[in-house]
N, CA, C and O atoms as a Tinker XYZ file with bonds, in Angstrom:
   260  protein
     1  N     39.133000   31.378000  -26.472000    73     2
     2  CA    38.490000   32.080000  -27.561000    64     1     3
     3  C     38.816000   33.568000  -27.435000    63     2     4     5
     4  O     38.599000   34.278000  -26.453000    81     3
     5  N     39.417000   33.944000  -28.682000    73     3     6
     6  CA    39.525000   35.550000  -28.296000    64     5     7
     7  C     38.256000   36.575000  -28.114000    63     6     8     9
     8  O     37.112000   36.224000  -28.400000    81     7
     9  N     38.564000   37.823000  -27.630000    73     7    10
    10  CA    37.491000   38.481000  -27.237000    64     9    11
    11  C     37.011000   39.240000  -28.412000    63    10    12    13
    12  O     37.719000   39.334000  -29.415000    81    11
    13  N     35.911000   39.755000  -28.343000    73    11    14
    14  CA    35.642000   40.610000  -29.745000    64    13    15
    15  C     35.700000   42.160000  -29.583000    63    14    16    17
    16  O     35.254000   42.875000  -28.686000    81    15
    17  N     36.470000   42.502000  -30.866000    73    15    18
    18  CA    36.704000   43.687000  -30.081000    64    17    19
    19  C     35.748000   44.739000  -30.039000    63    18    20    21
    20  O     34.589000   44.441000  -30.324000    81    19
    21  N     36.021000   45.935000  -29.731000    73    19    22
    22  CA    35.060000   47.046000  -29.527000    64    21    23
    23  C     34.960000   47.566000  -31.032000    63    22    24    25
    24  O     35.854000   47.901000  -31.809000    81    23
    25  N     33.606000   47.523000  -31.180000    73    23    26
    26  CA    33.205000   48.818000  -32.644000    64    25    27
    27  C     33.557000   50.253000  -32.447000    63    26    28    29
    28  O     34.112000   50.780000  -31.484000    81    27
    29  N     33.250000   50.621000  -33.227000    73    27    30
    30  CA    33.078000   52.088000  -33.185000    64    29    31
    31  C     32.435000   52.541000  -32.400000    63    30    32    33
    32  O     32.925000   53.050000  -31.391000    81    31
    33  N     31.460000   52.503000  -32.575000    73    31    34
    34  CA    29.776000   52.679000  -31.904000    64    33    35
    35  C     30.097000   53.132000  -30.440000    63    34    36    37
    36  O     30.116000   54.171000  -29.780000    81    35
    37  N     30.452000   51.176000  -30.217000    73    35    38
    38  CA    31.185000   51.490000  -28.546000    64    37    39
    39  C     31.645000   52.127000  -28.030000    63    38    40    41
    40  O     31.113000   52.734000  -27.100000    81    39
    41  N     33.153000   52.319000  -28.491000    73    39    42
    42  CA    34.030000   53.314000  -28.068000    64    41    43
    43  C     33.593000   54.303000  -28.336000    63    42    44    45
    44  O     34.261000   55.002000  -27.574000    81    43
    45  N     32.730000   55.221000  -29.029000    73    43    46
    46  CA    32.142000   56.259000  -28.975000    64    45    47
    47  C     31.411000   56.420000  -27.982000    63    46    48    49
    48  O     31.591000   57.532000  -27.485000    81    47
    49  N     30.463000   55.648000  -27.325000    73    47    50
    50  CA    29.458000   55.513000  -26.287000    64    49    51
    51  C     30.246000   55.544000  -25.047000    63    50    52    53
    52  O     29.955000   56.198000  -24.045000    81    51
    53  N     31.473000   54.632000  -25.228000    73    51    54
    54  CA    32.225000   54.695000  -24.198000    64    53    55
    55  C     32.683000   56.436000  -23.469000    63    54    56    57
    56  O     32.506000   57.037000  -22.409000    81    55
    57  N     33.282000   56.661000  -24.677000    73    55    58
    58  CA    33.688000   57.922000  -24.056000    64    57    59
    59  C     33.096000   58.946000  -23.912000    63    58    60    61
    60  O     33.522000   59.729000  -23.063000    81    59
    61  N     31.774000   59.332000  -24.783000    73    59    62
    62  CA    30.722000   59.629000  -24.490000    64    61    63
    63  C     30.184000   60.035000  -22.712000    63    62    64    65
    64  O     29.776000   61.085000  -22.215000    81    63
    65  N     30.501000   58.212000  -21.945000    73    63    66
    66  CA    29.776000   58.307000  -20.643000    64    65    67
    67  C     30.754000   58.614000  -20.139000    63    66    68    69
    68  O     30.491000   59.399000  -19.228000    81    67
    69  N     31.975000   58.396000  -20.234000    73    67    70
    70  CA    32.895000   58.991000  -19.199000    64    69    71
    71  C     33.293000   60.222000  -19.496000    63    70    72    73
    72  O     34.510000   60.054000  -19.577000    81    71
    73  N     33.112000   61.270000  -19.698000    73    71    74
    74  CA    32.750000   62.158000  -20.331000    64    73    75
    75  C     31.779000   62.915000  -19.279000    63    74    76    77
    76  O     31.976000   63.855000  -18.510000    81    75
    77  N     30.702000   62.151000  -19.553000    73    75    78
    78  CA    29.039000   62.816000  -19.200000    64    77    79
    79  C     29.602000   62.761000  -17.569000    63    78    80    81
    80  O     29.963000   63.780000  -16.981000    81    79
    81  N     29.610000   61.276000  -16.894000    73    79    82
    82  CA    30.506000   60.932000  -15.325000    64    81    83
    83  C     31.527000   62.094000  -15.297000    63    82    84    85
    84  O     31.338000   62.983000  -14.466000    81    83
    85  N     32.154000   62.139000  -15.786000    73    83    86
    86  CA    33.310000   63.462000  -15.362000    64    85    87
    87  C     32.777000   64.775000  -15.213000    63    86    88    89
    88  O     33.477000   65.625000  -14.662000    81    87
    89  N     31.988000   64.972000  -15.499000    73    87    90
    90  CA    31.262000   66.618000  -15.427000    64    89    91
    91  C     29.908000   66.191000  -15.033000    63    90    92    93
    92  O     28.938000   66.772000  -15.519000    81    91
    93  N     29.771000   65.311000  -14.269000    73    91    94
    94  CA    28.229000   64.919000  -13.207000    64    93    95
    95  C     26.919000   64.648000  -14.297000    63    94    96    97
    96  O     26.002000   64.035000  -13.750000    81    95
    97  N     26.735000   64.904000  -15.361000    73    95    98
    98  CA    25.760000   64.983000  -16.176000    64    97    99
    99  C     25.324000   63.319000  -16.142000    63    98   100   101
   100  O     25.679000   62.547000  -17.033000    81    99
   101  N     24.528000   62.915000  -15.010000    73    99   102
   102  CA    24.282000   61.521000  -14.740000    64   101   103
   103  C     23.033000   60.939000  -16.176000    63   102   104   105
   104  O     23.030000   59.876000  -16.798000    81   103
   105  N     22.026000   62.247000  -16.300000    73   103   106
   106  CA    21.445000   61.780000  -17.401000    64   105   107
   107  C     21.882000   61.316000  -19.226000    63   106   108   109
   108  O     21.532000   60.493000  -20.071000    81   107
   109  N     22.908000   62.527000  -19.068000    73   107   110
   110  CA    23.671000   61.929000  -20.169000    64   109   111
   111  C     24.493000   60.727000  -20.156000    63   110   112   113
   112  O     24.694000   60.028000  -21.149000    81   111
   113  N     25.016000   60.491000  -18.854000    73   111   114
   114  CA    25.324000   59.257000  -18.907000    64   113   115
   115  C     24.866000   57.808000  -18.679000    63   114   116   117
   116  O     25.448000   56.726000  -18.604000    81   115
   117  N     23.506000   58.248000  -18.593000    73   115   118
   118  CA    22.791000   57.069000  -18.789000    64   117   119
   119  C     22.486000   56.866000  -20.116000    63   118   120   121
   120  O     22.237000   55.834000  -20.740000    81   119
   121  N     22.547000   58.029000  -20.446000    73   119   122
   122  CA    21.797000   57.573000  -21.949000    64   121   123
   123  C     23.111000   57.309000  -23.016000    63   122   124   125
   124  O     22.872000   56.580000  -23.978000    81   123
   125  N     24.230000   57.770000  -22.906000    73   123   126
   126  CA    25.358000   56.675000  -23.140000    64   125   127
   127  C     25.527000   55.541000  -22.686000    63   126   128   129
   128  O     26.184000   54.878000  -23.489000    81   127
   129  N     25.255000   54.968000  -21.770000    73   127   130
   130  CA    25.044000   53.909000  -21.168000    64   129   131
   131  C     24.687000   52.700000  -22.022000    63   130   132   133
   132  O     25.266000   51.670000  -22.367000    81   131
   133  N     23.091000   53.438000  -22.287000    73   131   134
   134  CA    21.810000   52.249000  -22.811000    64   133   135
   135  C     22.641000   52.434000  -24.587000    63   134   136   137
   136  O     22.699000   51.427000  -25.292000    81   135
   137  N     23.120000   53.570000  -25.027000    73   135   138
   138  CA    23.580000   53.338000  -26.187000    64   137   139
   139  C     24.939000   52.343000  -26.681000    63   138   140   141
   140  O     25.200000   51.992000  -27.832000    81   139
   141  N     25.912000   51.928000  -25.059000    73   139   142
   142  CA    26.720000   51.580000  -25.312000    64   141   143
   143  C     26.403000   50.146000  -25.307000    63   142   144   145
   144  O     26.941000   49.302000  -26.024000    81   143
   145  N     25.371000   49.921000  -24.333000    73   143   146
   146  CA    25.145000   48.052000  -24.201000    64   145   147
   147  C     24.176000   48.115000  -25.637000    63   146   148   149
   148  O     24.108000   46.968000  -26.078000    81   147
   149  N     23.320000   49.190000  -26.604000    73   147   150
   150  CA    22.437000   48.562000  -27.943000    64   149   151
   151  C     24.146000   48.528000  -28.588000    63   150   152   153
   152  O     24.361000   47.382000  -28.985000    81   151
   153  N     24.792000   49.002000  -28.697000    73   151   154
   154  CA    26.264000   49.139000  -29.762000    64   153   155
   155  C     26.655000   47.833000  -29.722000    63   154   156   157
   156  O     26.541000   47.096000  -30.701000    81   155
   157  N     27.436000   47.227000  -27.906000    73   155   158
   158  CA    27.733000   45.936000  -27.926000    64   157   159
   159  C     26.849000   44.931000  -28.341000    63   158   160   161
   160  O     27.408000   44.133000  -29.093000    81   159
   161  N     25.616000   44.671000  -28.113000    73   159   162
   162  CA    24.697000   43.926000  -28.418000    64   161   163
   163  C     24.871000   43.732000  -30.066000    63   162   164   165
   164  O     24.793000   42.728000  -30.775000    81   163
   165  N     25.072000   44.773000  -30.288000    73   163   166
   166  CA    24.846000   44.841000  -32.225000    64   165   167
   167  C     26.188000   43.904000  -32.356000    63   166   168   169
   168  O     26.110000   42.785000  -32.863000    81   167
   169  N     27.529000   44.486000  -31.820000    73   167   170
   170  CA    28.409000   43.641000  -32.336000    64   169   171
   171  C     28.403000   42.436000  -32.299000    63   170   172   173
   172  O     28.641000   41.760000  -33.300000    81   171
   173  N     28.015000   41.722000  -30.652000    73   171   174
   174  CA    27.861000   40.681000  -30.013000    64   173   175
   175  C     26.667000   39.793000  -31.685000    63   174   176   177
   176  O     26.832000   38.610000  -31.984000    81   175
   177  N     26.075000   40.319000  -32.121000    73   175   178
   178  CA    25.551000   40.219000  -33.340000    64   177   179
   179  C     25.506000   39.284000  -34.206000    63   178   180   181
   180  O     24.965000   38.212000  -34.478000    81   179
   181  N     26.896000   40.694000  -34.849000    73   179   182
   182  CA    27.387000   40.192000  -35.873000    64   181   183
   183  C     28.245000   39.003000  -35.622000    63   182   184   185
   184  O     28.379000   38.110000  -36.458000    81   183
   185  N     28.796000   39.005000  -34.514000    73   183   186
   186  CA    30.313000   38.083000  -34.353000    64   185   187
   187  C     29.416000   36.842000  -34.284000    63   186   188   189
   188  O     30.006000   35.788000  -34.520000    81   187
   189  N     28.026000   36.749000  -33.990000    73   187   190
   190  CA    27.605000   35.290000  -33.851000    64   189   191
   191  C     27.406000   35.243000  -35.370000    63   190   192   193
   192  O     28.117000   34.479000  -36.022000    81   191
   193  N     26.601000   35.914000  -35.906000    73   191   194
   194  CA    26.619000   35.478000  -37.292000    64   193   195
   195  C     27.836000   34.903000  -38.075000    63   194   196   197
   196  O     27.884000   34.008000  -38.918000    81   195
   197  N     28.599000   35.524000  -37.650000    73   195   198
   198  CA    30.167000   35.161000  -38.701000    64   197   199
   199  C     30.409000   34.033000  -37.886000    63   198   200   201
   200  O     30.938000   33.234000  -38.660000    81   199
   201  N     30.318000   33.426000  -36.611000    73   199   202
   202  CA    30.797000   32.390000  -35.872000    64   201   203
   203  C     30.064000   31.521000  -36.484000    63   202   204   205
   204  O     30.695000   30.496000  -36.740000    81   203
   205  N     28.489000   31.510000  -36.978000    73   203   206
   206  CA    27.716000   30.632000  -37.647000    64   205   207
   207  C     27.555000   30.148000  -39.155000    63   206   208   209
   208  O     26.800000   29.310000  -39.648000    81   207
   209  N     28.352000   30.817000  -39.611000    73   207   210
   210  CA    28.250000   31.179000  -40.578000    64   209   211
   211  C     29.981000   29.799000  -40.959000    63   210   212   213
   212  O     30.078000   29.026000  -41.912000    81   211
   213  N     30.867000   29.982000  -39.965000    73   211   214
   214  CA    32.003000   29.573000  -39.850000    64   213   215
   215  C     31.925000   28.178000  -39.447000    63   214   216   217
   216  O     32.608000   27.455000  -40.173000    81   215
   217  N     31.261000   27.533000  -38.451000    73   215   218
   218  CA    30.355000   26.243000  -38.008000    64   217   219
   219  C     29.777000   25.757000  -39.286000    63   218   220   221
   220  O     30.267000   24.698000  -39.676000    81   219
   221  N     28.602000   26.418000  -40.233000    73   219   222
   222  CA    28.328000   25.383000  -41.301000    64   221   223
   223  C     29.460000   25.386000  -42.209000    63   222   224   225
   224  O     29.517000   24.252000  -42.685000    81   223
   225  N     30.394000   26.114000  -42.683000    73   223   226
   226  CA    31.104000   25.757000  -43.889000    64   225   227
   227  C     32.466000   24.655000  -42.914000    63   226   228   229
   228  O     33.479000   24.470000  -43.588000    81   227
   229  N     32.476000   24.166000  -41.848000    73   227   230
   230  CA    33.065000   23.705000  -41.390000    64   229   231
   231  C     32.568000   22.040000  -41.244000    63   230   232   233
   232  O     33.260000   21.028000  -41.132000    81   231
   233  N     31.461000   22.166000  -41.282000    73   231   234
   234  CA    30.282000   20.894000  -41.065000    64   233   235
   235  C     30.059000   20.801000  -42.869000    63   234   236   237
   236  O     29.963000   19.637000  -43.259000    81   235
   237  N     29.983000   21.711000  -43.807000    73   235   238
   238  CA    30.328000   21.129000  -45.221000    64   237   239
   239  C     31.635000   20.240000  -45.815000    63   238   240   241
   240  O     31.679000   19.439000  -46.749000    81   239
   241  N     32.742000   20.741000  -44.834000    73   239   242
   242  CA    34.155000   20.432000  -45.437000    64   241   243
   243  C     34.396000   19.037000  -44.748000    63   242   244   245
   244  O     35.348000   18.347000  -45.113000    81   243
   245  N     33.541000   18.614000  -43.752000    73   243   246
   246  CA    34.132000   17.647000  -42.911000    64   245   247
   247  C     35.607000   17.139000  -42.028000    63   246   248   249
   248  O     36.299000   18.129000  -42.266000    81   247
   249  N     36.003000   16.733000  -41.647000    73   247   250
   250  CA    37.217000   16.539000  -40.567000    64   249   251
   251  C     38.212000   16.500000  -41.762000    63   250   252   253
   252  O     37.934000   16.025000  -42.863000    81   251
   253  N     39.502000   17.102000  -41.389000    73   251   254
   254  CA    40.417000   17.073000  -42.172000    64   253   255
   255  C     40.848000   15.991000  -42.472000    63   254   256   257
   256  O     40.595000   14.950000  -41.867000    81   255
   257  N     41.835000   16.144000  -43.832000    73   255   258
   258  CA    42.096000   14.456000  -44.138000    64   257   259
   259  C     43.744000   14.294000  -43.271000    63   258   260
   260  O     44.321000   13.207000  -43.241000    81   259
């Protein structure tokens, strides 16, 4: 199964903490941190929705002929 990729969000958060880590600012990089796992979470999300979403119209069409 392929992986899902990174949002925006993420990669913003991402670089964000490495960023904050590179110039010691440990509080800022926590708090990029907690913003980068709510970002993934959000995507992690959506991709189930569309995965579910992909399962019933698949269970409508039935096995190919």
């Amino acid at each position: 199964m392929p992986r899902v990729k990174m949002s925006a969000a993420e990669w913003s958060a991402k670089g964000r903490q490495a960023v904050a880590l590179r110039y010691g600012r440990t509080e800022d990089a926590h708090r990029a941190s907690v913003e980068l796992l709510r970002a993934r979470a959000e995507t992690l999300t959506a991709e189930a929705a569309r995965l579910r979403t992909e399962a019933e119209e698949l269970e409508e069409t039935g096995p190919a002929a």
